[in-house]
PyMOL commands that place a pseudoatom at each C-alpha (Angstrom):
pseudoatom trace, name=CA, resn=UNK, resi=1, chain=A, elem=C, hetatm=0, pos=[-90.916, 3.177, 119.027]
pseudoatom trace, name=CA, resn=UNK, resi=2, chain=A, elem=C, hetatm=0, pos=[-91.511, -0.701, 119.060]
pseudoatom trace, name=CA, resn=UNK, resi=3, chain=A, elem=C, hetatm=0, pos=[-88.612, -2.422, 120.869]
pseudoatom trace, name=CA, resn=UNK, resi=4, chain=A, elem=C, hetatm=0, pos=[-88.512, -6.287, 121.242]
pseudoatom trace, name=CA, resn=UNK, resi=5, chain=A, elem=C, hetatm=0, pos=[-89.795, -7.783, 124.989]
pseudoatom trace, name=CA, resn=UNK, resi=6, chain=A, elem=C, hetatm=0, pos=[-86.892, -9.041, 127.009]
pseudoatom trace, name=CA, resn=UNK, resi=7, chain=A, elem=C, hetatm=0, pos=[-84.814, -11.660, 126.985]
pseudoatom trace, name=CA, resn=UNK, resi=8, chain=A, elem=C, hetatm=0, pos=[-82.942, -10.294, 123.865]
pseudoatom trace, name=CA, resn=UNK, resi=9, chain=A, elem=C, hetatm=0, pos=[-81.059, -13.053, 121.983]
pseudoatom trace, name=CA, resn=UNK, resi=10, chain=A, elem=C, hetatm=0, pos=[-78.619, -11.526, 120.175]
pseudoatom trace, name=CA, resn=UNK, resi=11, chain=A, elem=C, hetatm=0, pos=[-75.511, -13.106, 117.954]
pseudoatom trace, name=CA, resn=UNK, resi=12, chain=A, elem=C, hetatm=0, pos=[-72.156, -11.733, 117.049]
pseudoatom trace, name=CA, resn=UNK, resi=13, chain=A, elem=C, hetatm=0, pos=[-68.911, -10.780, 117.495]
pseudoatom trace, name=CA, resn=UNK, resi=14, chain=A, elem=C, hetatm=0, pos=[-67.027, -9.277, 120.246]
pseudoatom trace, name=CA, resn=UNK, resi=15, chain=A, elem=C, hetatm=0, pos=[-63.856, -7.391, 121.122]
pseudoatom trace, name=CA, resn=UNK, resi=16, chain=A, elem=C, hetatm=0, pos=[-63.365, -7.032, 124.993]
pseudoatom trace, name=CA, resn=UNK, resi=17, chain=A, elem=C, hetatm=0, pos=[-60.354, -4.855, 126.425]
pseudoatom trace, name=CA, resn=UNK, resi=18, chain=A, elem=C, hetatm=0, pos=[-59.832, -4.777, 130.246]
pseudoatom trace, name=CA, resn=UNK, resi=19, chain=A, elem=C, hetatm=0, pos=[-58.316, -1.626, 131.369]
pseudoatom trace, name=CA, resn=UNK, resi=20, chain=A, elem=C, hetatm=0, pos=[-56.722, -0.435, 134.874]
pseudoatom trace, name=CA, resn=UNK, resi=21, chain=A, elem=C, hetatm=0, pos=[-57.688, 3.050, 135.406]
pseudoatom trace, name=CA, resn=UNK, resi=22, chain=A, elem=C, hetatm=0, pos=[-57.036, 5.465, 139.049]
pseudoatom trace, name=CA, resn=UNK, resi=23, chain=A, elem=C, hetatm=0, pos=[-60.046, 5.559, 140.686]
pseudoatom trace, name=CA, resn=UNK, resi=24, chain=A, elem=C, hetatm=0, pos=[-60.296, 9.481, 140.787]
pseudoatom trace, name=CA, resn=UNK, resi=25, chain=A, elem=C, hetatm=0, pos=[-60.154, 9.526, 137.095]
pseudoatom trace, name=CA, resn=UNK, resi=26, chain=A, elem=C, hetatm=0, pos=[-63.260, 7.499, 136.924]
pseudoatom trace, name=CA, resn=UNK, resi=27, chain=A, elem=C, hetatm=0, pos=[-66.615, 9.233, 135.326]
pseudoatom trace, name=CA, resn=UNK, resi=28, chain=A, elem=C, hetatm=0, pos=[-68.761, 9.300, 137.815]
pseudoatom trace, name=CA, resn=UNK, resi=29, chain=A, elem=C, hetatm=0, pos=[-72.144, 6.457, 138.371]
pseudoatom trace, name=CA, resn=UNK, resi=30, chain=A, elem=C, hetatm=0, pos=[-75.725, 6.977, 137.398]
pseudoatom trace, name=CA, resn=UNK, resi=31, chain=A, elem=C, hetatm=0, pos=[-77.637, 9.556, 139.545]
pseudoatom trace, name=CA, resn=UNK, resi=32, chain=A, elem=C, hetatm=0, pos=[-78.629, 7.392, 142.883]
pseudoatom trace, name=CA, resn=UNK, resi=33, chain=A, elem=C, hetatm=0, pos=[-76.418, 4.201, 141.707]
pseudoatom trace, name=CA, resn=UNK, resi=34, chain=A, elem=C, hetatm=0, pos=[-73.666, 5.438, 143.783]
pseudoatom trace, name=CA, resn=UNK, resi=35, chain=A, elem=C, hetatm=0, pos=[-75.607, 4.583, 146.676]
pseudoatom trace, name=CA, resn=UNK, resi=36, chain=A, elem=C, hetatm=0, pos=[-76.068, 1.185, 146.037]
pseudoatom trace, name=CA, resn=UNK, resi=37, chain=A, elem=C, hetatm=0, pos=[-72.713, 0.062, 144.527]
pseudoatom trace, name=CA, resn=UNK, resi=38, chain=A, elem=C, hetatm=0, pos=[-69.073, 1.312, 144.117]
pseudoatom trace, name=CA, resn=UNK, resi=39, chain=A, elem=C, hetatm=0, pos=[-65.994, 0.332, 141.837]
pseudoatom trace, name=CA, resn=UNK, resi=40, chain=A, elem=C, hetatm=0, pos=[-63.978, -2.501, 142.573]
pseudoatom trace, name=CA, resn=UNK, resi=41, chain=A, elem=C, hetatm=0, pos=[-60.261, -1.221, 143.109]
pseudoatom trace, name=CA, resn=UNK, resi=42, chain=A, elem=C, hetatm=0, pos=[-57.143, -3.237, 142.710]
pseudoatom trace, name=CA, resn=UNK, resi=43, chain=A, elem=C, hetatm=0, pos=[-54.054, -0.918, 143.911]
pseudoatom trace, name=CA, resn=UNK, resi=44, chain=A, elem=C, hetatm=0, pos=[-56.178, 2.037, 144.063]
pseudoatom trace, name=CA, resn=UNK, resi=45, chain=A, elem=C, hetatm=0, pos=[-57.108, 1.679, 140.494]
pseudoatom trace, name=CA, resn=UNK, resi=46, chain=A, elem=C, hetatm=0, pos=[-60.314, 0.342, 139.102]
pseudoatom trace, name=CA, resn=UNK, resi=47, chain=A, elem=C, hetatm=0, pos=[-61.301, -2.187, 136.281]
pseudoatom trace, name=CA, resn=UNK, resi=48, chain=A, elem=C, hetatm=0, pos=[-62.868, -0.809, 133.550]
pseudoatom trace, name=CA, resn=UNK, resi=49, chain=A, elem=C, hetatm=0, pos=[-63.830, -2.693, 130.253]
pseudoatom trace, name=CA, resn=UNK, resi=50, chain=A, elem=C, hetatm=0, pos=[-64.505, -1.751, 126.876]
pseudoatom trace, name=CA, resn=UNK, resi=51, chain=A, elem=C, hetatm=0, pos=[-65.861, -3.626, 124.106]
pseudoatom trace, name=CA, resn=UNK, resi=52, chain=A, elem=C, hetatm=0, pos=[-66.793, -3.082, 120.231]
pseudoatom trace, name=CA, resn=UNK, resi=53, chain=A, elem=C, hetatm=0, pos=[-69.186, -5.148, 119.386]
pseudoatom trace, name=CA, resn=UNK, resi=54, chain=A, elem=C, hetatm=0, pos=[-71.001, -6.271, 115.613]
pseudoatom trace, name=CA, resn=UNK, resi=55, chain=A, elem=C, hetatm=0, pos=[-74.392, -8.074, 116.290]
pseudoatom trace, name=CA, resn=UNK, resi=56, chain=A, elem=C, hetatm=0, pos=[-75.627, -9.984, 113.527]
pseudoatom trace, name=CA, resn=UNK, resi=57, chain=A, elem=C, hetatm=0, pos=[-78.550, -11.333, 111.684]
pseudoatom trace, name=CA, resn=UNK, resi=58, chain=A, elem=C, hetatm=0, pos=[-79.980, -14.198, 113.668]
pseudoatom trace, name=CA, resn=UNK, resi=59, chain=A, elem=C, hetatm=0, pos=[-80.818, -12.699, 116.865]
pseudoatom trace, name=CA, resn=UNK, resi=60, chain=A, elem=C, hetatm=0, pos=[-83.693, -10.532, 117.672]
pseudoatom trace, name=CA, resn=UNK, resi=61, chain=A, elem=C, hetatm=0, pos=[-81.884, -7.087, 116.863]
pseudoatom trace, name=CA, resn=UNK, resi=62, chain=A, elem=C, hetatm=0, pos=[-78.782, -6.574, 114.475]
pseudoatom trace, name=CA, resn=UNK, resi=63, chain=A, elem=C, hetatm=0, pos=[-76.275, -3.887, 115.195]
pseudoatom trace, name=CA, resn=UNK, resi=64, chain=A, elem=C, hetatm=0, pos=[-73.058, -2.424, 116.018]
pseudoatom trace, name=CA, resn=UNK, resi=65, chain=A, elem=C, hetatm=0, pos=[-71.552, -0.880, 119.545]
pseudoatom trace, name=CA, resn=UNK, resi=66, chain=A, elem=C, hetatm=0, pos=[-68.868, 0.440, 121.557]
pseudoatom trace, name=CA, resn=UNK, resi=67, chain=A, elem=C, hetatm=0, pos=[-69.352, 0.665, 125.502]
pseudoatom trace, name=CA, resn=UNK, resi=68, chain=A, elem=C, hetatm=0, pos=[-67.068, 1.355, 128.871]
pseudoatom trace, name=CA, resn=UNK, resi=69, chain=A, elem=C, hetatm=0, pos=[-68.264, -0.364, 131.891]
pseudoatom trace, name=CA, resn=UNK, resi=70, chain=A, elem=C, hetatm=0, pos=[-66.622, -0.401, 135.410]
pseudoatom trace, name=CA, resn=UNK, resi=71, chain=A, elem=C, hetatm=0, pos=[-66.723, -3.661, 137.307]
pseudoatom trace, name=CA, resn=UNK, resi=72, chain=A, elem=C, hetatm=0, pos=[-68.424, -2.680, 140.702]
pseudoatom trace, name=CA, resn=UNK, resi=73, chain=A, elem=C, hetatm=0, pos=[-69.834, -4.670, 143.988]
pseudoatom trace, name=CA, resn=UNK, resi=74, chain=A, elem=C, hetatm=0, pos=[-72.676, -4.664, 145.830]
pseudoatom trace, name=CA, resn=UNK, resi=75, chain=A, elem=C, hetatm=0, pos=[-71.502, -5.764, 149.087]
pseudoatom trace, name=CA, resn=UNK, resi=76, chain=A, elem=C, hetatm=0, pos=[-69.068, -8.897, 148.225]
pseudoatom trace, name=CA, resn=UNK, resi=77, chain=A, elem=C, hetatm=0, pos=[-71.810, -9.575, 144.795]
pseudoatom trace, name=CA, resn=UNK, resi=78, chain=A, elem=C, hetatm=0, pos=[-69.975, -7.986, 142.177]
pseudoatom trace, name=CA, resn=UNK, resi=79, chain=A, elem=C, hetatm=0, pos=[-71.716, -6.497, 139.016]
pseudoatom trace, name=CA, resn=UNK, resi=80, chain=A, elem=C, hetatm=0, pos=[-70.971, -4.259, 135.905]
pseudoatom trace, name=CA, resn=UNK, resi=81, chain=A, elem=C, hetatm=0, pos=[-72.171, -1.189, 135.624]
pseudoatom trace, name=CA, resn=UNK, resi=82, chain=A, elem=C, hetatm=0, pos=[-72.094, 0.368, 131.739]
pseudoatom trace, name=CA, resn=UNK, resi=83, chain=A, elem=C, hetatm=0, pos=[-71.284, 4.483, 132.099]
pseudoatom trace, name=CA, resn=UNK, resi=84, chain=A, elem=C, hetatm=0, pos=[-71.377, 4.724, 128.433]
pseudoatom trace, name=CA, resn=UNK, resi=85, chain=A, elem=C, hetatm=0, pos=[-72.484, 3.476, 125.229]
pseudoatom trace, name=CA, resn=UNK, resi=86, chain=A, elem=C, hetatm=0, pos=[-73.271, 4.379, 121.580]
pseudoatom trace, name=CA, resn=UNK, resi=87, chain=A, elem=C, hetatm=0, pos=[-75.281, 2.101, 119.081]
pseudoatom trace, name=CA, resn=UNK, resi=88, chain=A, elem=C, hetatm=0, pos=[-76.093, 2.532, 115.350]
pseudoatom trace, name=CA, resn=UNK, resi=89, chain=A, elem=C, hetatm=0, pos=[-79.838, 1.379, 115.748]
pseudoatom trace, name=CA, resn=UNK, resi=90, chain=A, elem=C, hetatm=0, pos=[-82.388, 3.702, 117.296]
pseudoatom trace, name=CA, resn=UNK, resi=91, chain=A, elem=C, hetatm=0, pos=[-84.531, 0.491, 118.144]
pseudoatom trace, name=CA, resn=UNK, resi=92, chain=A, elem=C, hetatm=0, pos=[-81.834, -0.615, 120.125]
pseudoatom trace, name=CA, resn=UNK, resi=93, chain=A, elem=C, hetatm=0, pos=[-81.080, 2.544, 122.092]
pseudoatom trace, name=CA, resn=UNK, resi=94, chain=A, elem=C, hetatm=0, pos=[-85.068, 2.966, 122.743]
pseudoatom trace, name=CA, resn=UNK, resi=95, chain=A, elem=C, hetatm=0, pos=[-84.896, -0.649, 124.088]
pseudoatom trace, name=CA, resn=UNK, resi=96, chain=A, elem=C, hetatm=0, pos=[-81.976, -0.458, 125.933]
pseudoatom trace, name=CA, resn=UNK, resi=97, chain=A, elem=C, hetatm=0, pos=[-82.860, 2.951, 128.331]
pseudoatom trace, name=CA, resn=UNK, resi=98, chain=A, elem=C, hetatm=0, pos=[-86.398, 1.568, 128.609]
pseudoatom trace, name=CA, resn=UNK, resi=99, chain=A, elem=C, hetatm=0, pos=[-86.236, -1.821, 129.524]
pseudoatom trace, name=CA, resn=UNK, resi=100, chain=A, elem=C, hetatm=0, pos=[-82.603, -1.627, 131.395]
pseudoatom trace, name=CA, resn=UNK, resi=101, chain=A, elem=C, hetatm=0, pos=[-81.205, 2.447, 132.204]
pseudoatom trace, name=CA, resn=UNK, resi=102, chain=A, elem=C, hetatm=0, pos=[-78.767, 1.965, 129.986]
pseudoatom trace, name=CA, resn=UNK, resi=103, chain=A, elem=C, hetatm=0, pos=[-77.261, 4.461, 128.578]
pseudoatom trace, name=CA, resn=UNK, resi=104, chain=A, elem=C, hetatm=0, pos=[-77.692, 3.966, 125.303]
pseudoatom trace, name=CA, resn=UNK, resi=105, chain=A, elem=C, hetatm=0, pos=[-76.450, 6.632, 122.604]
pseudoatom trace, name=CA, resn=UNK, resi=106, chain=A, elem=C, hetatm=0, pos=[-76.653, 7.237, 118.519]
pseudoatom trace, name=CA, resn=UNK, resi=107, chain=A, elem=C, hetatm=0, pos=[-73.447, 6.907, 116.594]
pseudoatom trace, name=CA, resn=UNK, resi=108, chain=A, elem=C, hetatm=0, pos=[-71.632, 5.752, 113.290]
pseudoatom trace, name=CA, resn=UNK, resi=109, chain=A, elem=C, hetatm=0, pos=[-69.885, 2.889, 114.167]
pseudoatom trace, name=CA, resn=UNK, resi=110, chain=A, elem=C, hetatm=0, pos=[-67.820, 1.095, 111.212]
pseudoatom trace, name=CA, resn=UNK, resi=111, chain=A, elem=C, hetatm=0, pos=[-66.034, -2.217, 112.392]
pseudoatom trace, name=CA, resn=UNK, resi=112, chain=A, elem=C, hetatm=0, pos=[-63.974, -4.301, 109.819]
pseudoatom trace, name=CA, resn=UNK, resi=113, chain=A, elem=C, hetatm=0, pos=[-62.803, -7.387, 110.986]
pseudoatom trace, name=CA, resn=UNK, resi=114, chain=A, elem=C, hetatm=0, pos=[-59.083, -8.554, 111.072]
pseudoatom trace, name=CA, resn=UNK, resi=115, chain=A, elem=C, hetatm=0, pos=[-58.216, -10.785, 108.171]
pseudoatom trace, name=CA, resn=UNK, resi=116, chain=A, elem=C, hetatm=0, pos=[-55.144, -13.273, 107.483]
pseudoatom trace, name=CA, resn=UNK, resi=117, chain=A, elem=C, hetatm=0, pos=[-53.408, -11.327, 110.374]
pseudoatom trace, name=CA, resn=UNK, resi=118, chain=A, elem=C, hetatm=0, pos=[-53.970, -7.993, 109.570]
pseudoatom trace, name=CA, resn=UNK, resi=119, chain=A, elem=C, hetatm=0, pos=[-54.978, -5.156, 111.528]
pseudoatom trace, name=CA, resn=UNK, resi=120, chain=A, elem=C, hetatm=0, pos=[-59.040, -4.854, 111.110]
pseudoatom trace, name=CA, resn=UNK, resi=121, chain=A, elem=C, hetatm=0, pos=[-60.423, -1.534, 112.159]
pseudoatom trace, name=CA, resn=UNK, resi=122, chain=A, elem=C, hetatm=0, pos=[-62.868, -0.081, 114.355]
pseudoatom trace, name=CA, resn=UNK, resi=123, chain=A, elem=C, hetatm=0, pos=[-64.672, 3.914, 115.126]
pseudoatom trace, name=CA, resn=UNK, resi=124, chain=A, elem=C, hetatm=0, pos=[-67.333, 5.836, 115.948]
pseudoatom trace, name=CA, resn=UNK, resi=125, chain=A, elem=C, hetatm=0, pos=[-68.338, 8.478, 115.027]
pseudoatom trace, name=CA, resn=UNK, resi=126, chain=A, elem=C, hetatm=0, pos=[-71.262, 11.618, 116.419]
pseudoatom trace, name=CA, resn=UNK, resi=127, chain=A, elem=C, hetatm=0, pos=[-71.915, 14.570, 114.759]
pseudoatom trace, name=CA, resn=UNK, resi=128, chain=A, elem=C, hetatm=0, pos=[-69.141, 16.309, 116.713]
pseudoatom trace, name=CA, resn=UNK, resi=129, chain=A, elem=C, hetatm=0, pos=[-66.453, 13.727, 114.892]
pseudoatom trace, name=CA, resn=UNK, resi=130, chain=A, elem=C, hetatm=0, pos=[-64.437, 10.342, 115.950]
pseudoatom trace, name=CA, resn=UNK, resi=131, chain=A, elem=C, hetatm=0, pos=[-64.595, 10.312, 119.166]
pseudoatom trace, name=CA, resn=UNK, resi=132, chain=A, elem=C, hetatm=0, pos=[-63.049, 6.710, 119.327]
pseudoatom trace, name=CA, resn=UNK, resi=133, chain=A, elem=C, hetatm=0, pos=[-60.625, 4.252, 116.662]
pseudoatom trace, name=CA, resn=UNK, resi=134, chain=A, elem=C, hetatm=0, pos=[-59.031, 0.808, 117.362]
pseudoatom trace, name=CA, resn=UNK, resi=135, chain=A, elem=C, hetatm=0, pos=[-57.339, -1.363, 115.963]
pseudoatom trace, name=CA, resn=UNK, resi=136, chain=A, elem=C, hetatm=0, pos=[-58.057, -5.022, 116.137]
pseudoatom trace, name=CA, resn=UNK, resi=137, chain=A, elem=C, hetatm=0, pos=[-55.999, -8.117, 115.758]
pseudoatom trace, name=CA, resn=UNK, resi=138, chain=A, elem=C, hetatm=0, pos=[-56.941, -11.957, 116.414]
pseudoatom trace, name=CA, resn=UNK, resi=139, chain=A, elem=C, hetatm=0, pos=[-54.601, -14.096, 117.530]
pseudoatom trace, name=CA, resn=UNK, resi=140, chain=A, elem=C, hetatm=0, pos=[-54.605, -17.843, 118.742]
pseudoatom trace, name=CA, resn=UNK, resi=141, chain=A, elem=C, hetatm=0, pos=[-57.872, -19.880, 119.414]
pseudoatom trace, name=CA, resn=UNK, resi=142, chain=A, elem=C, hetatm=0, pos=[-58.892, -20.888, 122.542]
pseudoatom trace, name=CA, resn=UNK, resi=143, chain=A, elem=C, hetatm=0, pos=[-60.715, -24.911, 122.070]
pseudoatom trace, name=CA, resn=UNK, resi=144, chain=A, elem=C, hetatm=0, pos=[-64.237, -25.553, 122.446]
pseudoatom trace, name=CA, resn=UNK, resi=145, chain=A, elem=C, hetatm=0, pos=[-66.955, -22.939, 123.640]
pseudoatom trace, name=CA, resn=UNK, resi=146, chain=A, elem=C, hetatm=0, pos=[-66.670, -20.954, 127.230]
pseudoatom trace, name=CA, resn=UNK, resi=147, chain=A, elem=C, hetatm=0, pos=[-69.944, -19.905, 129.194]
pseudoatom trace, name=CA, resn=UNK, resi=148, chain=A, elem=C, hetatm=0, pos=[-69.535, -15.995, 130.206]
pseudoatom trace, name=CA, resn=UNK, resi=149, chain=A, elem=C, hetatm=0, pos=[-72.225, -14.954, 132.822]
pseudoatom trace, name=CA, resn=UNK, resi=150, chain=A, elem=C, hetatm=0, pos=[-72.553, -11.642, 134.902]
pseudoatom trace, name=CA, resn=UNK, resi=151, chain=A, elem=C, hetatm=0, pos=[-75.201, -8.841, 136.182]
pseudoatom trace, name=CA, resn=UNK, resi=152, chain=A, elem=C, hetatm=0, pos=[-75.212, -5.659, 134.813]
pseudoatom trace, name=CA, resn=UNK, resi=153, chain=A, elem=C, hetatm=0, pos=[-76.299, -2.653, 137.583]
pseudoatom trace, name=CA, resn=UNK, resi=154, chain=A, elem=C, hetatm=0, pos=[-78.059, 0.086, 136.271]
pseudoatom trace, name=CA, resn=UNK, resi=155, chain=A, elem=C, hetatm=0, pos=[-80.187, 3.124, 137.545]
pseudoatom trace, name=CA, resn=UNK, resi=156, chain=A, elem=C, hetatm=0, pos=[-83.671, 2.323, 136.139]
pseudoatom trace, name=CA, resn=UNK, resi=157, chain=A, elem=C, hetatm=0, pos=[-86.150, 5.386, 137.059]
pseudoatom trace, name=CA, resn=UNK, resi=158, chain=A, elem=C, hetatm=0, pos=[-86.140, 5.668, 140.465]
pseudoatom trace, name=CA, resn=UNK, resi=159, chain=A, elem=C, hetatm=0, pos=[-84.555, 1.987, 141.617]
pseudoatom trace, name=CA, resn=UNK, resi=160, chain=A, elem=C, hetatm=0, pos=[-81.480, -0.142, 140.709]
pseudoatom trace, name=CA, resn=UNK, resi=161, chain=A, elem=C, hetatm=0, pos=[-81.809, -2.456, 138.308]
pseudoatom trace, name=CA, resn=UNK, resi=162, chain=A, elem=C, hetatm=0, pos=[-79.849, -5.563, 137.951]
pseudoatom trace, name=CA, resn=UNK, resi=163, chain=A, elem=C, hetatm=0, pos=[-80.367, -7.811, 134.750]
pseudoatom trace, name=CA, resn=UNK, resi=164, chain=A, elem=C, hetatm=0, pos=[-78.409, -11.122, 134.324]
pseudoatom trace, name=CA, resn=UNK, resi=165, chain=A, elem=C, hetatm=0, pos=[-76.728, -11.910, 130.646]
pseudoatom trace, name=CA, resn=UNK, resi=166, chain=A, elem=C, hetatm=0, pos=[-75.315, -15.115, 130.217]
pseudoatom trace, name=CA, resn=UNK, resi=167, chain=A, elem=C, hetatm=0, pos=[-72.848, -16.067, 127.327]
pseudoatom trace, name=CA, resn=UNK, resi=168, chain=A, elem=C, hetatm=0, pos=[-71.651, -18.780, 125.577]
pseudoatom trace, name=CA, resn=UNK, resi=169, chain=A, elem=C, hetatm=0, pos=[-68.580, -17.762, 122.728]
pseudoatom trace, name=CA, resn=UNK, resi=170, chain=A, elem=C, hetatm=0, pos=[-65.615, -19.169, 121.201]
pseudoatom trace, name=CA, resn=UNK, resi=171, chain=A, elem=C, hetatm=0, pos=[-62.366, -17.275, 122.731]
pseudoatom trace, name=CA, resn=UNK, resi=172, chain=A, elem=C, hetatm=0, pos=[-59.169, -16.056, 121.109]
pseudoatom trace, name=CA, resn=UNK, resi=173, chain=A, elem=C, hetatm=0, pos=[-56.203, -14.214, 122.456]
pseudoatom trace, name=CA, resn=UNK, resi=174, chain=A, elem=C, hetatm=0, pos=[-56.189, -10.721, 120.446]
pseudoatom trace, name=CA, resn=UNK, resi=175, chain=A, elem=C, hetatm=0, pos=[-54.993, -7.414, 120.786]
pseudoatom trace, name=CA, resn=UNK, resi=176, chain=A, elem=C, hetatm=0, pos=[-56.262, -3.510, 120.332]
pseudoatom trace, name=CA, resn=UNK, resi=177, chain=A, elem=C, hetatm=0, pos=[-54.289, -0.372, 120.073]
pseudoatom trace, name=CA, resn=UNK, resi=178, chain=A, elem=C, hetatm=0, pos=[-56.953, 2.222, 120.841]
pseudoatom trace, name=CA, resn=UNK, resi=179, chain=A, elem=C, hetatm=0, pos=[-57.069, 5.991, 120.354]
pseudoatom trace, name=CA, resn=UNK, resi=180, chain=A, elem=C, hetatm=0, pos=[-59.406, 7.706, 122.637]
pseudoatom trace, name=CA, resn=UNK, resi=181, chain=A, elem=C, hetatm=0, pos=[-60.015, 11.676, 121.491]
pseudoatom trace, name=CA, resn=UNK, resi=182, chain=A, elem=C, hetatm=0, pos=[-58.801, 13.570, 124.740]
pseudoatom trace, name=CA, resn=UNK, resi=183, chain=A, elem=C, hetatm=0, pos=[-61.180, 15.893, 124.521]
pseudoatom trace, name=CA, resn=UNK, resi=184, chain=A, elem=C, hetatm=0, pos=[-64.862, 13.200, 123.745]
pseudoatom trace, name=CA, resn=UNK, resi=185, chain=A, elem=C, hetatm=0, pos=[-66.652, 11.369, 126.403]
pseudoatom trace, name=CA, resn=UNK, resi=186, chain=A, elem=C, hetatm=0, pos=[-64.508, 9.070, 126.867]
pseudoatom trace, name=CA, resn=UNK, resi=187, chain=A, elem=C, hetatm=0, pos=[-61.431, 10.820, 127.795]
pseudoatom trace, name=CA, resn=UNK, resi=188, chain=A, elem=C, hetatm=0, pos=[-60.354, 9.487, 130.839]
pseudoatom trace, name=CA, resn=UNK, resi=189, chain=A, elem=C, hetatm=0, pos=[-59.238, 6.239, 128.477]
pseudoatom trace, name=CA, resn=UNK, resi=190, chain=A, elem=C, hetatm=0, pos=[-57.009, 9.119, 126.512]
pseudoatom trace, name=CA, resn=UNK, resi=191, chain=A, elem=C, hetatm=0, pos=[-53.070, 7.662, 126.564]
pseudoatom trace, name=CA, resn=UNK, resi=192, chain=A, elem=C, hetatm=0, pos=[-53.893, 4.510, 128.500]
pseudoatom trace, name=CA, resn=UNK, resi=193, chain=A, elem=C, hetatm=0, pos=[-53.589, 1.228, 127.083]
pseudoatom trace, name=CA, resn=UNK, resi=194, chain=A, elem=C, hetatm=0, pos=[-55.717, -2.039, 128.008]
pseudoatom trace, name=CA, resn=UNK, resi=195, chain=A, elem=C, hetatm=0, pos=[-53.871, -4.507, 130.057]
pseudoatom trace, name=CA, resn=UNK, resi=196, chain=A, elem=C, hetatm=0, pos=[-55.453, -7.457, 127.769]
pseudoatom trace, name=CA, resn=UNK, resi=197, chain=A, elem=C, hetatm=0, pos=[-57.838, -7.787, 124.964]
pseudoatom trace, name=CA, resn=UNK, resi=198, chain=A, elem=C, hetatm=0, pos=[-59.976, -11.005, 123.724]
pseudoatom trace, name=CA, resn=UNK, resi=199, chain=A, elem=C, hetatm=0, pos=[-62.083, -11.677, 120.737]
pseudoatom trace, name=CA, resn=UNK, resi=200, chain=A, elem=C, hetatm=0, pos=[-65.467, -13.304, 121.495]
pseudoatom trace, name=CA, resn=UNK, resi=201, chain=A, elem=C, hetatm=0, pos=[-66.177, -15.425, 118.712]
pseudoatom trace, name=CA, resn=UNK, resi=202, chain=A, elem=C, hetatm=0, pos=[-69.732, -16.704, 117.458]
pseudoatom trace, name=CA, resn=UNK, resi=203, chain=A, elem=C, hetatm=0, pos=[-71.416, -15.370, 120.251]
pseudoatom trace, name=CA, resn=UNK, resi=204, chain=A, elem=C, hetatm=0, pos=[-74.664, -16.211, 121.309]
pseudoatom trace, name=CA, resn=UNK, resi=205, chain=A, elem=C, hetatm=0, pos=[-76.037, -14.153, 124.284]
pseudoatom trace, name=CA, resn=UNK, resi=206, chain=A, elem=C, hetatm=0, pos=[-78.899, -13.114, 126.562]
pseudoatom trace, name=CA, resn=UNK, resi=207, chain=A, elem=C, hetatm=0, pos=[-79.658, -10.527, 128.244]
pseudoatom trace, name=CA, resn=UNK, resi=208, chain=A, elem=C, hetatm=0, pos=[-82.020, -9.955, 130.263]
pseudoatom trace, name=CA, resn=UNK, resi=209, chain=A, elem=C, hetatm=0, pos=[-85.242, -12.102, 131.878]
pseudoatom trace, name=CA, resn=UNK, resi=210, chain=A, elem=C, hetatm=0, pos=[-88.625, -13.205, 131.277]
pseudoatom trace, name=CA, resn=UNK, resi=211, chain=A, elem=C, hetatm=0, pos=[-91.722, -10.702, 133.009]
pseudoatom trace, name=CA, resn=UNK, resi=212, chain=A, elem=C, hetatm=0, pos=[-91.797, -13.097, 135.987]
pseudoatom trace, name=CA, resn=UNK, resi=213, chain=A, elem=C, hetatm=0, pos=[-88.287, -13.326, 136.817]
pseudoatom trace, name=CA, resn=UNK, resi=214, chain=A, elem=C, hetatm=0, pos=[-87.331, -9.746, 136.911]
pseudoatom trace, name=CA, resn=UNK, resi=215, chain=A, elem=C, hetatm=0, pos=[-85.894, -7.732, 139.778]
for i in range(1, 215): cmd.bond("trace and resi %d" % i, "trace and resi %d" % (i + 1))
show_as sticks, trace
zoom trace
């Protein structure tokens, strides 16, 4: 399957939750990633974020997702490392394992954005069922356009790769009430709630490098 080169420009939409979670309750890192990173703890519990996401026409692929990450360190550098993730593009997934280990998965993913202060809605869906739902609410807008940059960690093959994405979105406060099914793959989020949400708006980001510049 044809994929497009790296960087991918991509432009959407963004719902971000950060989440406190015990470190034992964790799912565990990418065969041989372990070695090479490990979660960032605050109390004993670790920072995991979540994110539904609507990529749209524009940018080199168009699409929707939901993904967990944990915030982890390499030394004192610290990095995010995405444990799991479902798309509703096969081009995507293909492009995302191949060019970056990430985990990339196949699912129905409906996301209807909050309107005049209601509730907009969010899920995904495998053959097994709903796995995930949120709901989604916007709330007050940040001024003027914020840069987001990090690395994302990832077990490529046989060696770690680290790919940079940098960001540049409109913020706004927001909020998500999130059911996790206790028994689907993400059920370590089942009965938690985030400590904070925020809506990425008009986002335009890249991820990844050009052929010279990787590492």
């Amino acid at each position: 399957m044809t994929y497009p080169p790296e960087p991918w420009v991509l432009r959407g939409q963004m719902y971000v939750s950060l989440w406190l979670v015990p470190r034992a309750a964790l799912p565990p890192l990418s065969d041989g990633l372990a070695r090479d990173v490990r979660p960032v703890t605050i109390g004993g519990r670790a920072v995991v974020g979540t994110a539904w996401v609507g990529y749209e026409p524009g940018g080199v692929l168009h699409y929707r997702e939901v993904l967990a990450a944990i915030l982890v360190r390499a030394g004192l550098r610290p990095r995010v490392s995405i444990t799991h993730i479902w798309v509703d593009d096969p081009v995507s997934r293909e492009g995302g394992r191949a060019l970056w280990g990430i985990p990339k998965e196949l699912a129905d993913i409906a996301l209807t954005a909050p309107t005049d202060g209601a509730w907009g809605t969010a899920t995904a869906r495998t053959t097994a069922g709903v796995f995930v739902r949120a709901l989604l609410r916007s709330g007050r807008r940040l001024p003027g356009r914020w840069p987001v940059r990090f690395t994302v960690t990832q077990r490529l093959d046989t060696r770690t790769r680290n790919t940079p994405v940098r960001c540049h979105a409109r913020l706004a406060t927001a909020a998500a009430a999130w059911e996790v099914e206790p028994t689907g793959p993400l059920a370590y989020l089942a009965g938690r709630r985030p400590l904070l949400t925020v809506r990425l708006r008009d986002v335009r980001l890249v991820f990844g490098t050009g052929p010279s510049s990787r590492s």
